[in-house]
C-alpha positions in Angstrom: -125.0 61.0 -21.0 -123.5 58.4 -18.8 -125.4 59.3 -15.6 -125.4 56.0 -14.2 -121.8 54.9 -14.3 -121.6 54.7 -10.5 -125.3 52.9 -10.1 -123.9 49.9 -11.9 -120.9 49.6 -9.7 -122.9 50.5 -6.1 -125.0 47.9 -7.1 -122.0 44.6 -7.0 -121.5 46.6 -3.5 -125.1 45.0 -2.4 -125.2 42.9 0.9 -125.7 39.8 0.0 -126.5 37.1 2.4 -129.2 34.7 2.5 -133.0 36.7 4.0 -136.0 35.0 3.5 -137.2 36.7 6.4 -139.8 39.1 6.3 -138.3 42.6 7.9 -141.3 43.1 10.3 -141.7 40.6 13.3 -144.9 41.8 14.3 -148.5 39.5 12.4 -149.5 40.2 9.6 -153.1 41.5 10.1 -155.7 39.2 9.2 -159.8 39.9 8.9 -162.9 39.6 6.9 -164.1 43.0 5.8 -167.6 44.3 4.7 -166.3 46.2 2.1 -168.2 49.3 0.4 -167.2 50.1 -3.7 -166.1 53.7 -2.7 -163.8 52.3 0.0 -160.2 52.5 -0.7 -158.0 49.7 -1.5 -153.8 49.8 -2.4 -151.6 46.2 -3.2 -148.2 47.0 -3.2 -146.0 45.2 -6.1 -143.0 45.3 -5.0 -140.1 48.2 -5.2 -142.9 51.2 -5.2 -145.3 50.0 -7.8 -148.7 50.8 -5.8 -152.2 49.4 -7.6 -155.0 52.0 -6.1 -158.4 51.7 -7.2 -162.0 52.3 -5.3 -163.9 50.1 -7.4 -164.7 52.2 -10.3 -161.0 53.6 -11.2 -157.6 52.7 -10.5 -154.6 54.8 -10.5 -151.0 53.1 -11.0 -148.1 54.1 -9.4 -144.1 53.5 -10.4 -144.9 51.0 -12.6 -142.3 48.2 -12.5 -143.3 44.1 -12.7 -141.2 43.8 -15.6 -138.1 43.8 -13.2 -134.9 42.9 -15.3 -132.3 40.4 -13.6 -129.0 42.4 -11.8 -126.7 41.0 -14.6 -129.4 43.0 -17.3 -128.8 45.9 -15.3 -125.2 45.6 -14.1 -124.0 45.0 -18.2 -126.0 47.9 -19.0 -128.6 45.6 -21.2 -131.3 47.7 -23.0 -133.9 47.3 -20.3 -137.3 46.6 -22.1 -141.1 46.4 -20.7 -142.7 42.8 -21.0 -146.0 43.5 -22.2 -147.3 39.9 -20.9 -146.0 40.2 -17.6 -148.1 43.6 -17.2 -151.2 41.9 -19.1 -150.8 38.6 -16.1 -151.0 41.0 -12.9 -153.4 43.3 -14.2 -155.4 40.2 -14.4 -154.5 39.0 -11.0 -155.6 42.4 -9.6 -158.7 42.4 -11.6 -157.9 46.3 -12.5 -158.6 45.3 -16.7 -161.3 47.7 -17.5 -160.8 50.6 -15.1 -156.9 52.2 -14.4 -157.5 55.2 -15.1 -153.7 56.9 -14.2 -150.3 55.7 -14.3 -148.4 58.3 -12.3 -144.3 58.7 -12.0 -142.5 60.1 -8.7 -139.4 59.8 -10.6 -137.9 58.7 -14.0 -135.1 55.3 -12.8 -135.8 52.9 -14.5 -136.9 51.3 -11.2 -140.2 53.4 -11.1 -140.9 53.8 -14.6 -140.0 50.6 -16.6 -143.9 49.6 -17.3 -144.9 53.0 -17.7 -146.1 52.7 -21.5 -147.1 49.6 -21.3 -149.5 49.8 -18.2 -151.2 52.7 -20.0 -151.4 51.0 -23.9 -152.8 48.1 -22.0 -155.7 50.5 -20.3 -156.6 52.5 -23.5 -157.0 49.1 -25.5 -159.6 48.1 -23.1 -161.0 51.5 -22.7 -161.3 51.8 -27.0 -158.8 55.0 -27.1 -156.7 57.6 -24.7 -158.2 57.2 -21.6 -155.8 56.6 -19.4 -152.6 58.8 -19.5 -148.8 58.6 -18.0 -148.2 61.4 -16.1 -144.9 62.5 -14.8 -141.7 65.4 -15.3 -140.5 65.7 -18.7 -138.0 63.3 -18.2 -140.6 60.5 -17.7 -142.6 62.1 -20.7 -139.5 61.1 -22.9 -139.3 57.5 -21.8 -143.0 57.3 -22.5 -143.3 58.8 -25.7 -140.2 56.9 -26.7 -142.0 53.8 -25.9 -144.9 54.4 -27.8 -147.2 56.5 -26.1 -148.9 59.1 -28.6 -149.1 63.3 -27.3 -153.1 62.1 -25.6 -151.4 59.7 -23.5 -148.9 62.1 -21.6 -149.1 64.5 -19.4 -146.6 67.1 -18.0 -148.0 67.6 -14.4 -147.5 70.9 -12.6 -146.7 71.0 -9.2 -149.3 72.1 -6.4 -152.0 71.4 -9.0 -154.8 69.0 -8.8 -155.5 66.6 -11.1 -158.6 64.8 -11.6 -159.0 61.4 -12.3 -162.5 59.4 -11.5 -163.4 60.1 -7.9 -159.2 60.6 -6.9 -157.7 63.9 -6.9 -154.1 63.9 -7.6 -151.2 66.9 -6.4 -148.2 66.5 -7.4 -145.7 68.1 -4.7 -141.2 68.6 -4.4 -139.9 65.7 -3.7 -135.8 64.9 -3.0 -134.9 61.7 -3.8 -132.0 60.4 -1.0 -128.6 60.0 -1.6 -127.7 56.0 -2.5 -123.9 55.8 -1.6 -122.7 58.9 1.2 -124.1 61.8 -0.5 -124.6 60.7 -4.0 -127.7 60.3 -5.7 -127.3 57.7 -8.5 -128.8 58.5 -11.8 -129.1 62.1 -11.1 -129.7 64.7 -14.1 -132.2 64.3 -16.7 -133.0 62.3 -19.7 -131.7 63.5 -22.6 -134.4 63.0 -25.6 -131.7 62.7 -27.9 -129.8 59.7 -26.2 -132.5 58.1 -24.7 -133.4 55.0 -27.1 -135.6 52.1 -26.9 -132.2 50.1 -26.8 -131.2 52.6 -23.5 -129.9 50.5 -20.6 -130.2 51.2 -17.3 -127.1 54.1 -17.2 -129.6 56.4 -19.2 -132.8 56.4 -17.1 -131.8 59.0 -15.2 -133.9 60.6 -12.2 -135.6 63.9 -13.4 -137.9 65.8 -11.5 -138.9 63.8 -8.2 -142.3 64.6 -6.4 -144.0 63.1 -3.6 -148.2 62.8 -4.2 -151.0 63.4 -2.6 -154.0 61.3 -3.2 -157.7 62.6 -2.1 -160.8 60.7 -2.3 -163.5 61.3 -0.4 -162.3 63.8 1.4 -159.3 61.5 3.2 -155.7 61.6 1.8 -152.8 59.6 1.0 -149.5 60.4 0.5 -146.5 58.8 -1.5 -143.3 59.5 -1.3 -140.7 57.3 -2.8 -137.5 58.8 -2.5 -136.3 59.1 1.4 -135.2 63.0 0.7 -136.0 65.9 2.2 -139.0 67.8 1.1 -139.6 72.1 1.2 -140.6 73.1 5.1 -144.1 74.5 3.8 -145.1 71.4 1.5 -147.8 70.2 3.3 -150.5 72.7 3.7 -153.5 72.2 5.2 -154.8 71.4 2.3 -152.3 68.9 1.9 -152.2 67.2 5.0 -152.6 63.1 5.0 -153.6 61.0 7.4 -152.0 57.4 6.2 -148.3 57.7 4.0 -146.8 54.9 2.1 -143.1 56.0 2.0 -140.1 54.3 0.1 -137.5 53.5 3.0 -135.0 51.7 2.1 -131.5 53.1 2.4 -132.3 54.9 5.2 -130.3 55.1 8.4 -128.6 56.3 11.3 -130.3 60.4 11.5 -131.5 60.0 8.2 -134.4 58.1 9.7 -134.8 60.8 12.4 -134.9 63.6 9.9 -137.0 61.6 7.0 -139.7 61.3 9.6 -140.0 64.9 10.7 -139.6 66.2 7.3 -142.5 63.7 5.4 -144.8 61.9 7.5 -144.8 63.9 10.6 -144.9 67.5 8.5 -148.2 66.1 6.4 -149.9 65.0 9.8 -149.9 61.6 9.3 -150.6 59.1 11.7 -149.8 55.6 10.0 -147.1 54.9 7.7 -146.7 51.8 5.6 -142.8 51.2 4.7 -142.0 50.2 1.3 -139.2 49.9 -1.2 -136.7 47.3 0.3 -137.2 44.0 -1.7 -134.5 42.6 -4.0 -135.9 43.9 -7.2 -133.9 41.8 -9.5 -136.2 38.6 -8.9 -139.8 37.9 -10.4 -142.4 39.4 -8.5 -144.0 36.1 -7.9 -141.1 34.6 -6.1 -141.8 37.3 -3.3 -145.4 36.1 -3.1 -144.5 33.2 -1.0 -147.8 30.9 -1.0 -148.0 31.8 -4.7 -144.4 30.7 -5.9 -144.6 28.0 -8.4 -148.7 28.2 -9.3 -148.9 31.6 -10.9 -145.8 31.7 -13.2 -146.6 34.1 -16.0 -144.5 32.9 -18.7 -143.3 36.3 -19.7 -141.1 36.6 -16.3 -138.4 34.6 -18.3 -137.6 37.0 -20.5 -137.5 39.9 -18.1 -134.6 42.1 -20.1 -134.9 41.3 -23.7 -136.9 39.3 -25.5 -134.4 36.7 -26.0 -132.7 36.7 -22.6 -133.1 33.2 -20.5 -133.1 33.7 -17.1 -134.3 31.9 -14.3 -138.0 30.6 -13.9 -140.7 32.8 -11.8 -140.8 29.8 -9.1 -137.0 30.7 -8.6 -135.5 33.8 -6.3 -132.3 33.1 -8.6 -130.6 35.5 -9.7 -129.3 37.1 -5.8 -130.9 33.6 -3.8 -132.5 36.1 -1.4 -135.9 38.2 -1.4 -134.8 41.2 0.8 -131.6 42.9 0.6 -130.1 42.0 4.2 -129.6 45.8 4.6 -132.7 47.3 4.0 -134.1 44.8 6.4 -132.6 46.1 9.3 -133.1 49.7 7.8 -136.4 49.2 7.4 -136.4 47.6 11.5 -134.6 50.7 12.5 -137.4 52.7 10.7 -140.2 51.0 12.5 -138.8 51.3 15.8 -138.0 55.1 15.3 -141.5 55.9 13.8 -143.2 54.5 16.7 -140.8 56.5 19.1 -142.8 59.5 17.1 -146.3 58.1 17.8 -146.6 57.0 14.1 -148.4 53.7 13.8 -146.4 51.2 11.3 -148.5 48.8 9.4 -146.6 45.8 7.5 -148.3 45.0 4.2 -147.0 41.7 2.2 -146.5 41.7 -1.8 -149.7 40.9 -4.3 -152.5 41.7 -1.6 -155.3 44.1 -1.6 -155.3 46.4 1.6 -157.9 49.0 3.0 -156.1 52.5 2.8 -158.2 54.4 5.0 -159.5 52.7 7.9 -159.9 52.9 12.0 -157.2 51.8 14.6 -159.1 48.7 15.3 -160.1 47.8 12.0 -158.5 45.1 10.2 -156.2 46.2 7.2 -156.1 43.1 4.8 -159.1 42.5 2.5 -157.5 39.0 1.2 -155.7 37.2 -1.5 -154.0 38.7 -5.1 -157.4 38.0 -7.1 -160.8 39.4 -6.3 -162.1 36.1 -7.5 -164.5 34.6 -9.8 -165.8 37.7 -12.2 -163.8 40.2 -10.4 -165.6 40.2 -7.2 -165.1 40.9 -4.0 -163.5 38.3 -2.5 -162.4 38.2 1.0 -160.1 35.5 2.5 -159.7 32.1 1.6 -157.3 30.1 -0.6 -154.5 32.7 -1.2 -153.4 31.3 -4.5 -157.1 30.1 -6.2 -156.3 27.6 -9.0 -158.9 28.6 -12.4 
C-alpha cells in the first residue's frame, strides 16, 4: 500500500530558508538543582523522542535518533535503524542499565524508526525481555519485523494502566493533525504483508494514534504528539495533568486556538513545553549547538543504509538549516496564544536533562547531555565534557 505517495512530495514543498535561530526569544532557564532520585527528569531528542527516567527506570518515547537524510526519505530509501547511533546517546544520557519502556503514539516512521533497536539494546543489558515496545498493532508489526521476539511487544489497550517501575502509563485517543489542508499523510495502517525490512518511508504508515499519560508519584504528564483533536471526555479526573509536552508544529491560524482547548486546557494543565518543529533530516548532534563537532558518533554517517555517505554529524547539511522557518513562527504563534490561556510555556533545548515536575519559581534545567563521571548527577558545568 502506497500510503505515503503525497508525504514524499509535501515534503520538497518545505520552507526552506536559512534559521539558526532558536523559535523562543525568551532565556533559557538556568540553575543548580538539589536533585532527589525519585524526582522526575525528561531530555527531549529532537522531533518527539522524549528520554524520561526517575533514577531507577526510564521509559522511551517515539524513538527516532537514527534520522535518515530528506533525499533517503524523498527516494523512498529503505529506512533502517542505526544500532550505534542508539548505543552513543543512550550513553550520553546515562539511561544503559535502566529503560524500562519504549512507548509509540503513532507508527511514521518519524516516531518509531528506533523502536527495536532502543528495546534489543535494554534487554541485552538487562540479560533478557525486560524492557518491551509498546504501541497499536501497526507499531507491533514494524517491531516484530525488526526483530523483536512476541516478550518484547505489547498491544496496549486504551484507558488502561500500565505499569512500569514506579511510572504508570494510560494510553488515551489521540488524532494526529492534518499535514497539508485536511490531509493527514501516511494515514491507514501497516500492512504485515507489505511492510519489509527494506520498507521506505511510503509504508510506515500512521496506525492507531494516542496521547499518554504518565503518573509517578502521584503527579502527571501528558504527551501528545499529533496536534489533533482528542474525545470531549478524555481527560478524567483521573487523567488530569498538570505539565504537557505537546508536538506543535504545523499548527496555525484556529488550529492553535482549538488544539489548546481540546489538549492541554481539557487535562488541566498549567505548563506546556512545545516540541516537534526541528528539521529532522540532520544529525541530532548538529542541533546540540555547543556540542557540534566533539560528540560525533560515527554511526550518524550512515543514517539510511548502511552504505549511504552523507554528510558528517558536525554538519546541518543536508537542508543548511536546524528549524523549519515555518514551524518557527508556528511554534511563536503557539506561545503567544497559550499564554493568552494562562498556560505557562517553558522552552527546553535538544540533549538536556530537565525537571518535569517542579514549582513556578523553581529552575527547570538540571544541566548538560551527560550525568558525568559514573553516571552521576551532575549539575551545570562544561556542557560538552571531553572523556
Amino acid at each position: 500500500m502506497r500510503c505515503l505517495f503525497a508525504f514524499c512530495v509535501a515534503l520538497l514543498l518545505i520552507g526552506c530558508g536559512s534559521s539558526g535561530e532558536k523559535w523562543y526569544t525568551r532565556e533559557i532557564e538556568r540553575g543548580d538543582p538539589i536533585p532527589r532520585v525519585d524526582d522526575v527528569k525528561v531530555a527531549w531528542l529532537g522531533v518527539f523522542t522524549l528520554a524520561i527516567t526517575d533514577g531507577e527506570t526510564t521509559i522511551i518515547v517515539d524513538p527516532f535518533v537514527t534520522r535518515p537524510s530528506l533525499g533517503c526519505v524523498v527516494g523512498n530509501e529503505p529506512l533502517a535503524s542505526n544500532p550505534e547511533v542508539v548505543d552513543w546517546w543512550v550513553d550520553e544520557l546515562c539511561i544503559r542499565s535502566n529503560i524500562g519502556a519504549v512507548i509509540v503514539t503513532h507508527s511514521h516512521y518519524d516516531h518509531l524508526l528506533d523502536g527495536a533497536a532502543f528495546v534489543q539494546l535494554a534487554n541485552h543489558e538487562h540479560g533478557g525481555p525486560r524492557a518491551k515496545l509498546y504501541g497499536s498493532r501497526s507499531t507491533l508489526i514494524v517491531g516484530k519485523t525488526q526483530g523483536l521476539t512476541r516478550d518484547e511487544l505489547f498491544g496496549v489497550s486504551l484507558g488502561e494502566p500500565i505499569r512500569v517501575g514506579d511510572f504508570t502509563m494510560t494510553f488515551l485517543p489521540d488524532v494526529h493533525g492534518p499535514h497539508v489542508g485536511d490531509i493527514t499523510l501516511a494515514g491507514g495502517v501497516i500492512d504485515p504483508d507489505e511492510f519489509t525490512r527494506e520498507s521506505g518511508a511510503w509504508e510506515w504508515c500512521l496506525g492507531a494514534s494516542y496521547a499518554v499519560v504518565i503518573e509517578h508519584s502521584g503527579r502527571r504528564l501528558l504527551l501528545s504528539s499529533g496536534t489533533g483533536r482528542v474525545e470531549v471526555d478524555t481527560f478524567t479526573e483521573q487523567r488530569k495533568a498538570e505539565v504537557a509536552i505537546l508536538g506543535v508544529g504545523g499548527l496555525d491560524g484556529d488550529d492553535i486556538d482549538d488544539f489548546i482547548q481540546e489538549v492541554p486546557l481539557s487535562a488541566g494543565v498549567e505548563e506546556v513545553i512545545p516540541t516537534h518543529f526541528d528539521n529532522f533530516f540532520v544529525p541530532l548532534t548538529a542541533l546540540v549547538d555547543d556540542c557540534v563537532g566533539i560528540h560525533a558518533p560515527p554511526g550518524e554517517k550512515v543514517p539510511c543504509a548502511w552504505n549511504d555517505d552523507v554528510a558528517p554529524s558536525s554538519s546541518v547539511e543536508p537542508g543548511g538549516f536546524k528549524f523549519f522557518p515555518d514551524e518557527v513562527h508556528h511554534v511563536h504563534r503557539f506561545a503567544e496564544k497559550a499564554e493568552l490561556y494562562g498556560l505557562r510555556v517553558r522552552p527546553i533545548e535538544i540533549g538536556s536533562w530537565y525537571w518535569v515536575f517542579r514549582d513556578r519559581d523553581q529552575p527547570g534545567v538540571l544541566g548538560d547531555p551527560r550525568f558525568g563521571e559514573k553516571c552521576g548527577i551532575r549539575t551545570l558545568g562544561d556542557p560538552c565534557p571531553r572523556d
